[in-house]
mmCIF file of the C-alpha atoms, coordinates in Angstrom:
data_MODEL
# 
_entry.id   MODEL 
# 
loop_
_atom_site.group_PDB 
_atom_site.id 
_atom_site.type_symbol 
_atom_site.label_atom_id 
_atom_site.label_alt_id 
_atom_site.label_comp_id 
_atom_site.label_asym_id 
_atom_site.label_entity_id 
_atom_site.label_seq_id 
_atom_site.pdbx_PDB_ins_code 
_atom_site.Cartn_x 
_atom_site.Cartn_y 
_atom_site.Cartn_z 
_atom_site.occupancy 
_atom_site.B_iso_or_equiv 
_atom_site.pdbx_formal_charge 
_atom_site.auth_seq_id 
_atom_site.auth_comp_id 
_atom_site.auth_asym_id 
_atom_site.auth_atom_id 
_atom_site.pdbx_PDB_model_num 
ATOM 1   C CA . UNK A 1 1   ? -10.036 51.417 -2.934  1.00 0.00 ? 1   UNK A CA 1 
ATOM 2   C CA . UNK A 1 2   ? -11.639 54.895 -3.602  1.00 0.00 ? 2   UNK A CA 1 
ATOM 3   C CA . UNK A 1 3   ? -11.445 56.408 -7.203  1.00 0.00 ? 3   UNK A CA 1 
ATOM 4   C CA . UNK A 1 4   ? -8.796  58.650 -6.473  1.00 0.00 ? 4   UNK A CA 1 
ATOM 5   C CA . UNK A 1 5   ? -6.095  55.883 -5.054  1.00 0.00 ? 5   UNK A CA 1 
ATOM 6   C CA . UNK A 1 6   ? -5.658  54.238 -8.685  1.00 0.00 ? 6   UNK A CA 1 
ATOM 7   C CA . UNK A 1 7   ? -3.418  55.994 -11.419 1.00 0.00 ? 7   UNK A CA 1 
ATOM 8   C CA . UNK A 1 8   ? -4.817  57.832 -14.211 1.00 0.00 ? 8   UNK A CA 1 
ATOM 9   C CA . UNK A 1 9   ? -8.248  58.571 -11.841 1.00 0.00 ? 9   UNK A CA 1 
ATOM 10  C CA . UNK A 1 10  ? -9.105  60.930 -9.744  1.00 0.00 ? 10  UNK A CA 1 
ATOM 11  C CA . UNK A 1 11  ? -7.576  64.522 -8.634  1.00 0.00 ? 11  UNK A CA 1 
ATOM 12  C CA . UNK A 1 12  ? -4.375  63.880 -10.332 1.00 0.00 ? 12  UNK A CA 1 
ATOM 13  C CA . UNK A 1 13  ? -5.969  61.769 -13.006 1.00 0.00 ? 13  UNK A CA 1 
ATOM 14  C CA . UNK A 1 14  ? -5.210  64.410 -15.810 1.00 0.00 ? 14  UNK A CA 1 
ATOM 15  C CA . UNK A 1 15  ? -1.650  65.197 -14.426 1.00 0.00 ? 15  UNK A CA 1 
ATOM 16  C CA . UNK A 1 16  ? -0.930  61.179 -15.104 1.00 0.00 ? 16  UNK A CA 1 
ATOM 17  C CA . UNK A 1 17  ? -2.693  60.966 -18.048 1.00 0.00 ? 17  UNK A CA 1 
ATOM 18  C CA . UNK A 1 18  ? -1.047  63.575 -19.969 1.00 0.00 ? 18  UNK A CA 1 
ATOM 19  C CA . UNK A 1 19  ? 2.547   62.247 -18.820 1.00 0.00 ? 19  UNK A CA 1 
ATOM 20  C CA . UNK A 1 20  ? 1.566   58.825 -20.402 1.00 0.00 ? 20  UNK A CA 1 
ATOM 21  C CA . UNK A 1 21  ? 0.399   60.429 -23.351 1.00 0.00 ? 21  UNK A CA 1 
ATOM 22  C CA . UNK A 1 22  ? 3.545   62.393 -23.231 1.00 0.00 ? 22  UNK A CA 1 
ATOM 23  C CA . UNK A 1 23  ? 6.412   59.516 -23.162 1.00 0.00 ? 23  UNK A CA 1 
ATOM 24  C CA . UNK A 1 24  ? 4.005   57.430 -25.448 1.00 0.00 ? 24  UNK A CA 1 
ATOM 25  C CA . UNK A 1 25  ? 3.971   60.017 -28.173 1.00 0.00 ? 25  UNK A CA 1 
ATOM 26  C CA . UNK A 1 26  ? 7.764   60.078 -27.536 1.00 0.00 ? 26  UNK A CA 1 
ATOM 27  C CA . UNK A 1 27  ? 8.010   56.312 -27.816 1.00 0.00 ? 27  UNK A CA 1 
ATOM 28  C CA . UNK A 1 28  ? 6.085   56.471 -30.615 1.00 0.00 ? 28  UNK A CA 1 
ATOM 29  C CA . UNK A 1 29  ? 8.728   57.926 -32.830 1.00 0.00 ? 29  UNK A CA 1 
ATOM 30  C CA . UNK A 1 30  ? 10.530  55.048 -32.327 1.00 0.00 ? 30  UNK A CA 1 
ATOM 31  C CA . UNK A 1 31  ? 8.218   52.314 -32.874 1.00 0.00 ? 31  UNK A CA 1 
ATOM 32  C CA . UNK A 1 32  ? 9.035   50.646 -35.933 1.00 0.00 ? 32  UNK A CA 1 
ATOM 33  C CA . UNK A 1 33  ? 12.853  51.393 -35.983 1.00 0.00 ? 33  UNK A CA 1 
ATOM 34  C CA . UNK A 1 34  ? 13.812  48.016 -36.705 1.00 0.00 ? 34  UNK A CA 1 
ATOM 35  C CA . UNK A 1 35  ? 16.915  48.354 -33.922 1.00 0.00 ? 35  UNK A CA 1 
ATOM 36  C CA . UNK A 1 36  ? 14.649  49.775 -31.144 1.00 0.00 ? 36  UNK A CA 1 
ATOM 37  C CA . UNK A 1 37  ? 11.588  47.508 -31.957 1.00 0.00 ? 37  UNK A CA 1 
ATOM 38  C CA . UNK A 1 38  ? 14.101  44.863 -31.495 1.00 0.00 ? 38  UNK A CA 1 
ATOM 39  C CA . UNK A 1 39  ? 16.071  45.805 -28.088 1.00 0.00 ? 39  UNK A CA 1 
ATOM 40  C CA . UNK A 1 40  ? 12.546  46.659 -26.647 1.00 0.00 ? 40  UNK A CA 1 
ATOM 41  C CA . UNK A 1 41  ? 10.845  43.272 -27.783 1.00 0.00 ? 41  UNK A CA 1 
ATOM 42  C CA . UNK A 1 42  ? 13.583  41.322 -26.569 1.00 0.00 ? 42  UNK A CA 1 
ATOM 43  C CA . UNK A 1 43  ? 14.306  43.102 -23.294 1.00 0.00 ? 43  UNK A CA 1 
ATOM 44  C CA . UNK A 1 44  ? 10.611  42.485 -22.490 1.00 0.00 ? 44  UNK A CA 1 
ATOM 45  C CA . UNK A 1 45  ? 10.429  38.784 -23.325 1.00 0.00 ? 45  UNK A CA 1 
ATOM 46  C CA . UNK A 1 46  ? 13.569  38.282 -20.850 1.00 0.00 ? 46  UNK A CA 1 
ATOM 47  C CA . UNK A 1 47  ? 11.860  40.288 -17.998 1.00 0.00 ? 47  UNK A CA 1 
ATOM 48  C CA . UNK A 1 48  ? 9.407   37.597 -18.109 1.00 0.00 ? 48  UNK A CA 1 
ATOM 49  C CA . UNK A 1 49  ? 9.458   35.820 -14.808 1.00 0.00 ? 49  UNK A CA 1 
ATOM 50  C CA . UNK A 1 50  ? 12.366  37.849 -14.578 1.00 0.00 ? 50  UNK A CA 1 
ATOM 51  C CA . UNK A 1 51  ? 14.403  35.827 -16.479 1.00 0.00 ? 51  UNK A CA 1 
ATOM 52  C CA . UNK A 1 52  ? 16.828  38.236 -17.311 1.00 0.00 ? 52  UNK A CA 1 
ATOM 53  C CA . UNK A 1 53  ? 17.864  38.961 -13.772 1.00 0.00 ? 53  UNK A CA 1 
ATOM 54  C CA . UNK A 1 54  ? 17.695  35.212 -12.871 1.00 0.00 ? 54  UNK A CA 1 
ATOM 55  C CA . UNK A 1 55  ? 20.564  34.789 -15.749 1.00 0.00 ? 55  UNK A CA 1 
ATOM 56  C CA . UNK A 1 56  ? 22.685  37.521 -14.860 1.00 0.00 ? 56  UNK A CA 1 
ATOM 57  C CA . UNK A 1 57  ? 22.565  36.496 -11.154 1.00 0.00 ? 57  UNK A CA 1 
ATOM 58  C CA . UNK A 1 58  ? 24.294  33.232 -12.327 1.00 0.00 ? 58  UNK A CA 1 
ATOM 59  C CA . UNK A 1 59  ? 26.376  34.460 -15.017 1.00 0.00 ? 59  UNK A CA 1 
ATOM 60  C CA . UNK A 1 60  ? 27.999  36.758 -11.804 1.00 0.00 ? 60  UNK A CA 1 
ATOM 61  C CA . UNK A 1 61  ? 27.771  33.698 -9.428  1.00 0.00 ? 61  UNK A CA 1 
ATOM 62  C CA . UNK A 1 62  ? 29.987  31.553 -11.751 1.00 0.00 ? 62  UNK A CA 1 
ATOM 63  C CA . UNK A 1 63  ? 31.807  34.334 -12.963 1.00 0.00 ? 63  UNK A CA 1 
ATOM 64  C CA . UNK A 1 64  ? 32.876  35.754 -9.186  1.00 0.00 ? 64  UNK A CA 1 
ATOM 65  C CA . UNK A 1 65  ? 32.540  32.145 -7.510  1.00 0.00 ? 65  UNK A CA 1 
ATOM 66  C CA . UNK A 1 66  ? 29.603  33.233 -5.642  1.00 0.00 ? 66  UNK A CA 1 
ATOM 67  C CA . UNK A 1 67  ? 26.746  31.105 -6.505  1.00 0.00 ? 67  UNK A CA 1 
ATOM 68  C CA . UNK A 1 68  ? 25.343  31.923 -3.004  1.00 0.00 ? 68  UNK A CA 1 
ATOM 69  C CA . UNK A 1 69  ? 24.693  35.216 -3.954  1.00 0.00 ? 69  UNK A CA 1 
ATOM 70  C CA . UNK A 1 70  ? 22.855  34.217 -7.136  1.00 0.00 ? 70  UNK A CA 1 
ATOM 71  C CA . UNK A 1 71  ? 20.723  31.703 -5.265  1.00 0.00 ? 71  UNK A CA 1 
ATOM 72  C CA . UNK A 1 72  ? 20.134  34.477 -2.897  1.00 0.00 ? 72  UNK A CA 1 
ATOM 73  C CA . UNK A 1 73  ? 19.081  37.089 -5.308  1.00 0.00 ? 73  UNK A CA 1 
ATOM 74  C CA . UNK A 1 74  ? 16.638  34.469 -7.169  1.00 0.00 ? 74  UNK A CA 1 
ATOM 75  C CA . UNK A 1 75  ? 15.066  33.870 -3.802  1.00 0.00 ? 75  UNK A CA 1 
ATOM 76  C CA . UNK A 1 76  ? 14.614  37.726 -3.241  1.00 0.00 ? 76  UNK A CA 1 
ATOM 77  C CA . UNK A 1 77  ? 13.325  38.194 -7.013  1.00 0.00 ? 77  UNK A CA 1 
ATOM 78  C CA . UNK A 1 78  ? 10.670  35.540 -6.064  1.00 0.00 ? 78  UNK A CA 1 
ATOM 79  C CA . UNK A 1 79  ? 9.801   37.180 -2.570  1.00 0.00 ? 79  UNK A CA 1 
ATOM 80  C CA . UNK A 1 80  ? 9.379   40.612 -4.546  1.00 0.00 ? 80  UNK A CA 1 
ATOM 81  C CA . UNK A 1 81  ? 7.554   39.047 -7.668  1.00 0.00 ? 81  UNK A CA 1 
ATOM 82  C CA . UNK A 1 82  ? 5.039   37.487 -4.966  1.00 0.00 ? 82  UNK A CA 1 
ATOM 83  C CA . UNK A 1 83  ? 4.465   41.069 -3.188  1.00 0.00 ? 83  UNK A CA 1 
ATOM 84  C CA . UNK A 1 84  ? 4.128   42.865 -6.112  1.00 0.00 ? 84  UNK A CA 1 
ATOM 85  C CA . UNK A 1 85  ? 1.639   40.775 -8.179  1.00 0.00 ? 85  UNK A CA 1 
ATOM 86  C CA . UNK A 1 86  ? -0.501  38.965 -5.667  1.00 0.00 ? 86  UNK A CA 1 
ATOM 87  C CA . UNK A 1 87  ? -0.124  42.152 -3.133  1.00 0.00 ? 87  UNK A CA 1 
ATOM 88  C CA . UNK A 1 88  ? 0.388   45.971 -4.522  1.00 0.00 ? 88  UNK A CA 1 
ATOM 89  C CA . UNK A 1 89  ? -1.444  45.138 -8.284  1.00 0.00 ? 89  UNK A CA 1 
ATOM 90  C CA . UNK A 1 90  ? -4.262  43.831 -6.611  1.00 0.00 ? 90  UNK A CA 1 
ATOM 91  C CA . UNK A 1 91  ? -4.668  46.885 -4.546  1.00 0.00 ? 91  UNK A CA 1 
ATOM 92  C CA . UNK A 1 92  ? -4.651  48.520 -7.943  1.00 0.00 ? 92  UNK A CA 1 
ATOM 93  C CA . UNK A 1 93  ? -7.687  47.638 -10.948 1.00 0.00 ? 93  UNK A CA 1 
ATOM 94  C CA . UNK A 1 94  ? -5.667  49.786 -13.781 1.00 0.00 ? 94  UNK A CA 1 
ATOM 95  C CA . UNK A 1 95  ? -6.300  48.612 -17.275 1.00 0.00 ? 95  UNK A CA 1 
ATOM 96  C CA . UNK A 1 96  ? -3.304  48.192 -19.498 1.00 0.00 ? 96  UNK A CA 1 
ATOM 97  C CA . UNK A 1 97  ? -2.813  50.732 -22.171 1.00 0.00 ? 97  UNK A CA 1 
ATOM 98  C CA . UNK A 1 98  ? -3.513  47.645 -24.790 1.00 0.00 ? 98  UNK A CA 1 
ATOM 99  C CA . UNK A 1 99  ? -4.628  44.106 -24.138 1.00 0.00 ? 99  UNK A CA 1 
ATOM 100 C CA . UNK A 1 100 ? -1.968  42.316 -26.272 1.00 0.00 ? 100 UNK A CA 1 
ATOM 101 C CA . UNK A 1 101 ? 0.534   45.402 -26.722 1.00 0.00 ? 101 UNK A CA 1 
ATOM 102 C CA . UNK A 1 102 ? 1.314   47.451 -29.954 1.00 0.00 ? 102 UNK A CA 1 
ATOM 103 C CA . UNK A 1 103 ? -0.161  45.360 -32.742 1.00 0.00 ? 103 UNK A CA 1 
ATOM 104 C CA . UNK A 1 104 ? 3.334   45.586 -34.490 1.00 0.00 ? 104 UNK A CA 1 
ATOM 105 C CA . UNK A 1 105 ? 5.177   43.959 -31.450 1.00 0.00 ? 105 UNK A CA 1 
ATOM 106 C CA . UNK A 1 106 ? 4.556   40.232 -30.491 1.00 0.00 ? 106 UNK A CA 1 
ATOM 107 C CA . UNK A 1 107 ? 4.680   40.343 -26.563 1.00 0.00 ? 107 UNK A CA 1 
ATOM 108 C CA . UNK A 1 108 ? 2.774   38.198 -23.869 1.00 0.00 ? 108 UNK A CA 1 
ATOM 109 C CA . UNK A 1 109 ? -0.082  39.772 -22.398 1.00 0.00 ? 109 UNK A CA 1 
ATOM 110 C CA . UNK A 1 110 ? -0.189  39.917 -18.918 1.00 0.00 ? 110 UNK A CA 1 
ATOM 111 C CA . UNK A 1 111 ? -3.268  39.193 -16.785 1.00 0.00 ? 111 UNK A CA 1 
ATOM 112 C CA . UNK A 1 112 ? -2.691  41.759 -13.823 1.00 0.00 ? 112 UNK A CA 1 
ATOM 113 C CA . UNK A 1 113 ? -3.305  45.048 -12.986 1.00 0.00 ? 113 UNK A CA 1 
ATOM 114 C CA . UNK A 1 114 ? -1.045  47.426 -14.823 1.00 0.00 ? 114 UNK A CA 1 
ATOM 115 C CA . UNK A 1 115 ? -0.170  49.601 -12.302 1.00 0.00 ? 115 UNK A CA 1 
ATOM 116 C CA . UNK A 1 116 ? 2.861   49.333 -11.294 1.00 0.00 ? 116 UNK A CA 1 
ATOM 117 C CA . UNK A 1 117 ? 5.229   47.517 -13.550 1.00 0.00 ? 117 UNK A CA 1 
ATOM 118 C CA . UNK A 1 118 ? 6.157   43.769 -12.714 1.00 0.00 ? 118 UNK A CA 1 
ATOM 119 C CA . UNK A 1 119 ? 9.315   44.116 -15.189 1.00 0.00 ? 119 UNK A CA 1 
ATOM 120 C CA . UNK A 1 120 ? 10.367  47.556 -14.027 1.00 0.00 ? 120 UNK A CA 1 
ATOM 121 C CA . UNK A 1 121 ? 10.005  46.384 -10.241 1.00 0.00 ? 121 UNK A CA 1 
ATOM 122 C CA . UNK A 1 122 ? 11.851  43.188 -10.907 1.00 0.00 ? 122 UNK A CA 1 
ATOM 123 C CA . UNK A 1 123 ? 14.490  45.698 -12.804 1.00 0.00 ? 123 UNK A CA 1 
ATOM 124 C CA . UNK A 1 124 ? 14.785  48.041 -9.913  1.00 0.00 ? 124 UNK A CA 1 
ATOM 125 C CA . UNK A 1 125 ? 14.539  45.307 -7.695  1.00 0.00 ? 125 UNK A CA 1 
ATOM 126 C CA . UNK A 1 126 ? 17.766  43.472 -8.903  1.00 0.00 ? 126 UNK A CA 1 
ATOM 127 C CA . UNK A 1 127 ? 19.552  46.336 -10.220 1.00 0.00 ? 127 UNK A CA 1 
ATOM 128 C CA . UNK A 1 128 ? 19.354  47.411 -6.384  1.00 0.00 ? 128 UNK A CA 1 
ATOM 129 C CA . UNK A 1 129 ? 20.369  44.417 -4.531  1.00 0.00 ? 129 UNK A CA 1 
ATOM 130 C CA . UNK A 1 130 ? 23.103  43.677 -7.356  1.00 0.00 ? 130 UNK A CA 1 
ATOM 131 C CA . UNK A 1 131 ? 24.713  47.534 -7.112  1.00 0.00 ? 131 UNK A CA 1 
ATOM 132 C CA . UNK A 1 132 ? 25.460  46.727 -2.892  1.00 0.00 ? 132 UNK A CA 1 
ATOM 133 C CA . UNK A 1 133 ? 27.352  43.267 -3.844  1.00 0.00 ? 133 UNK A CA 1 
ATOM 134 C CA . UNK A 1 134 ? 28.880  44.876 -7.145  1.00 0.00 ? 134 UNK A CA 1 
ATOM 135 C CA . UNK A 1 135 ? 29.777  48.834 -6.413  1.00 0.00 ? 135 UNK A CA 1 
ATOM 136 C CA . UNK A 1 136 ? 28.939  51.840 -8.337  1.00 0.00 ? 136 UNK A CA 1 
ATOM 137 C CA . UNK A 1 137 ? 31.065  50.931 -11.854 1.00 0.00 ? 137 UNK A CA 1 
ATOM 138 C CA . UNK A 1 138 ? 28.854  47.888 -11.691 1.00 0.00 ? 138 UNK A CA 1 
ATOM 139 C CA . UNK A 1 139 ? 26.139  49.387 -10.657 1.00 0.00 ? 139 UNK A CA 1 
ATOM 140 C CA . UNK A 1 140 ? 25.639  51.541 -13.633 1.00 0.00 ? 140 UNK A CA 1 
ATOM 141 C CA . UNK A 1 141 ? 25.120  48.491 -15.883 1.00 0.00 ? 141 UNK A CA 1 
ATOM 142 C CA . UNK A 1 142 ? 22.658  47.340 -13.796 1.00 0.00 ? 142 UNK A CA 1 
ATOM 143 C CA . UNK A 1 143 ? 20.672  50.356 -13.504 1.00 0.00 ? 143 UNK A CA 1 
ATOM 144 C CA . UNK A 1 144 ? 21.027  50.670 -17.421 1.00 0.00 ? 144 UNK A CA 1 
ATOM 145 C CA . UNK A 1 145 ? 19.868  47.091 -18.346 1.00 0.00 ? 145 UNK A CA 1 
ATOM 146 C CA . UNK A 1 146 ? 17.077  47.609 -15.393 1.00 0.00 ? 146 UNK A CA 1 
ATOM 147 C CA . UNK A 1 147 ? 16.272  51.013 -17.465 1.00 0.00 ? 147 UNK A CA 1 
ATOM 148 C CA . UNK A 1 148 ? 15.942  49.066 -20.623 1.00 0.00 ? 148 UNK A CA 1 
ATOM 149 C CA . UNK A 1 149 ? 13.995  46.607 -19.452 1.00 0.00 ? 149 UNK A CA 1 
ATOM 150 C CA . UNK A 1 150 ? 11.564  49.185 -17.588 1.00 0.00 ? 150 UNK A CA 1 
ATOM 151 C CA . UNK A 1 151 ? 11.283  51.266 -20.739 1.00 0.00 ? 151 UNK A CA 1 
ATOM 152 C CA . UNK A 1 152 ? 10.357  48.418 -22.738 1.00 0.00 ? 152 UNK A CA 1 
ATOM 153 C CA . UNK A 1 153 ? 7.151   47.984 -21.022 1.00 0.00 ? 153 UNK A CA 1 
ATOM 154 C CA . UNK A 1 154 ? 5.649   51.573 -22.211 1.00 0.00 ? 154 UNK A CA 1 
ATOM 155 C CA . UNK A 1 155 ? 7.429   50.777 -25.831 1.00 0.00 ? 155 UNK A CA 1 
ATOM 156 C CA . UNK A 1 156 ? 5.745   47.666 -26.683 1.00 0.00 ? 156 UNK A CA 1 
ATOM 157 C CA . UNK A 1 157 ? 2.460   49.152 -24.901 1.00 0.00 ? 157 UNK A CA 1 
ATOM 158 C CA . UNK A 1 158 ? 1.563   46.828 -22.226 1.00 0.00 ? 158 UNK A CA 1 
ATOM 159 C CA . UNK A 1 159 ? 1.735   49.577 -19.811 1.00 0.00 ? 159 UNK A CA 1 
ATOM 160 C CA . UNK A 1 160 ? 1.374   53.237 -19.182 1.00 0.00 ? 160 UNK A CA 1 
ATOM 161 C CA . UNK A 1 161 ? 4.909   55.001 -18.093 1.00 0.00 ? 161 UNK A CA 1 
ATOM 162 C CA . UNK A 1 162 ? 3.304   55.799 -15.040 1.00 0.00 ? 162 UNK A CA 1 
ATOM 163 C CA . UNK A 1 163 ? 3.424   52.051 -14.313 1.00 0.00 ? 163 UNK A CA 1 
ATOM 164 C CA . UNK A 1 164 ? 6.395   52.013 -15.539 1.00 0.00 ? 164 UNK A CA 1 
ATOM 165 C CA . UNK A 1 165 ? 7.160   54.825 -12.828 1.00 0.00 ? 165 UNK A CA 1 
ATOM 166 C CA . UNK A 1 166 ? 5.607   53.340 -9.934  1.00 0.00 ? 166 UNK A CA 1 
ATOM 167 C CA . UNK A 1 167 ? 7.181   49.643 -10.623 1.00 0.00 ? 167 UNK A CA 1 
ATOM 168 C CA . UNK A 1 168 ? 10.453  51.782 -10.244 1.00 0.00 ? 168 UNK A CA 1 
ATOM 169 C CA . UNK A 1 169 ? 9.580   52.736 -6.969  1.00 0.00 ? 169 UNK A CA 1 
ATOM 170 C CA . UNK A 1 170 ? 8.324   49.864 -5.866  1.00 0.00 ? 170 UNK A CA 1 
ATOM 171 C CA . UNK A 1 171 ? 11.516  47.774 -7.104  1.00 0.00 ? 171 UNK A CA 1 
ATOM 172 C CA . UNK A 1 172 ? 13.741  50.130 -5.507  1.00 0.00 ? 172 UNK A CA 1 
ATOM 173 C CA . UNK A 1 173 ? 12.312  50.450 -1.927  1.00 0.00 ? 173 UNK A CA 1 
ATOM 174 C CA . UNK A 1 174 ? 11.955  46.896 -1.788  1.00 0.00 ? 174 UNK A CA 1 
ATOM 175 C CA . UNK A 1 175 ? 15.268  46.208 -3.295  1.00 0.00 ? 175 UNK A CA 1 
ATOM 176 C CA . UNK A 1 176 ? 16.555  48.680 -0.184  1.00 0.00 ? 176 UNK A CA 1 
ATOM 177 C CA . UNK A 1 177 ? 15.124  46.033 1.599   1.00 0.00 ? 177 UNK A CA 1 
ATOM 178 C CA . UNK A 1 178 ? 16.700  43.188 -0.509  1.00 0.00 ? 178 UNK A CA 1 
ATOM 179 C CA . UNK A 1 179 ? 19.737  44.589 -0.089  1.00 0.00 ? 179 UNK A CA 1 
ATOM 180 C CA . UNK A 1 180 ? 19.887  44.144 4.105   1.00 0.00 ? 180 UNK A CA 1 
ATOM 181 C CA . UNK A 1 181 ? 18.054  40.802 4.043   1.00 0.00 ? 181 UNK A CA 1 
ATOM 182 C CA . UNK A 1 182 ? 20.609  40.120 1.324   1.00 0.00 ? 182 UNK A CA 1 
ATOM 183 C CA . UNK A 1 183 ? 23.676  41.047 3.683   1.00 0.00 ? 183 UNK A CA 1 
ATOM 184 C CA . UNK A 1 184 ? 22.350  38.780 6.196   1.00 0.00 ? 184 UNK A CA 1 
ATOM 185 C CA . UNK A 1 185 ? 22.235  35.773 4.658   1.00 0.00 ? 185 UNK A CA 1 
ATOM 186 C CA . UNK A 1 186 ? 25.493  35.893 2.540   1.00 0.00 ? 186 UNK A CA 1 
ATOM 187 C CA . UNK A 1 187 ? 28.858  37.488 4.056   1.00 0.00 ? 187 UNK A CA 1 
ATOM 188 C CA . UNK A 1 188 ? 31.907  38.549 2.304   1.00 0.00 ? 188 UNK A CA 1 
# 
């Protein structure tokens, strides 16, 4: 991987750095608002292994009587977690803004490259795959818990917002993806 192919380095090195200096600095101002330390904190700990998306998968499965879908989208959120951290982070060697997050937060620290975002892929991911079974009304929760969970990631410092950015993008392209495999294998 030359120089130039990992975030932060290379020709548009200072472009990225200044836009994660930017939206930390913004962050910042919130860090250590007891209500935003606290959303941010705890929408982190249940991206972890994407637990959040795991849950809401089965709180819609029981909820709509479609537990196939919810087995479904766990599968997919375990296909994507596999291509994500064992394939795109490891074609990336970005260090993490922090090796145990913002000193005031308590937050795992991750072992993988930072770029791009496990959480915000996951996010994107599910938020994707859930807005073609649910609609748009639907879908706008999604996107807004997968925003909150994204966001969290550059709060509690265990990324940059670029990888914030690029898990995003990852999430959603493969979640386009999701989405048809997802179609295929449950109908109705």
């Amino acid at each position: 991987m030359t120089a130039d192919a990992v975030p932060g380095q290379g020709a548009f090195g200072p472009l990225i750095d200044e836009f994660d200096r930017t939206v930390d600095a913004t962050l910042e101002r919130l860090r250590g608002n007891a209500a935003a330390d606290r959303l941010f904190t705890t929408a982190s700990h249940l991206g972890e292994f994407s637990l959040i998306w795991h849950l809401a998968g089965l709180t819609r499965g029981i909820a709509t009587r479609r537990t196939d879908q919810a087995v479904v989208l766990s599968v997919l959120i375990g296909a994507e977690s596999l291509i994500v951290n064992q394939g795109v982070k490891r074609l990336f060697n970005r260090t993490r803004p922090t090796t145990s997050g913002d000193a005031r937060l308590t937050v795992r620290a991750p072992i993988t490259s930072s770029f791009p975002s496990g959480h915000a892929s996951a996010a994107a991911f599910a938020a994707t795959v859930l807005t073609g079974w649910d609609g748009r009304r639907l879908g706008a929760v999604w996107c807004a818990l997968a925003g909150v969970v994204a966001v969290s990631r550059a709060y509690v410092r265990i990324h940059h917002a670029s990888d914030v950015v690029g898990g995003l993008a990852v999430g959603g392209a493969l979640g386009v993806v999701g989405r048809r495999v997802a179609a295929q294998l449950v109908r109705g």
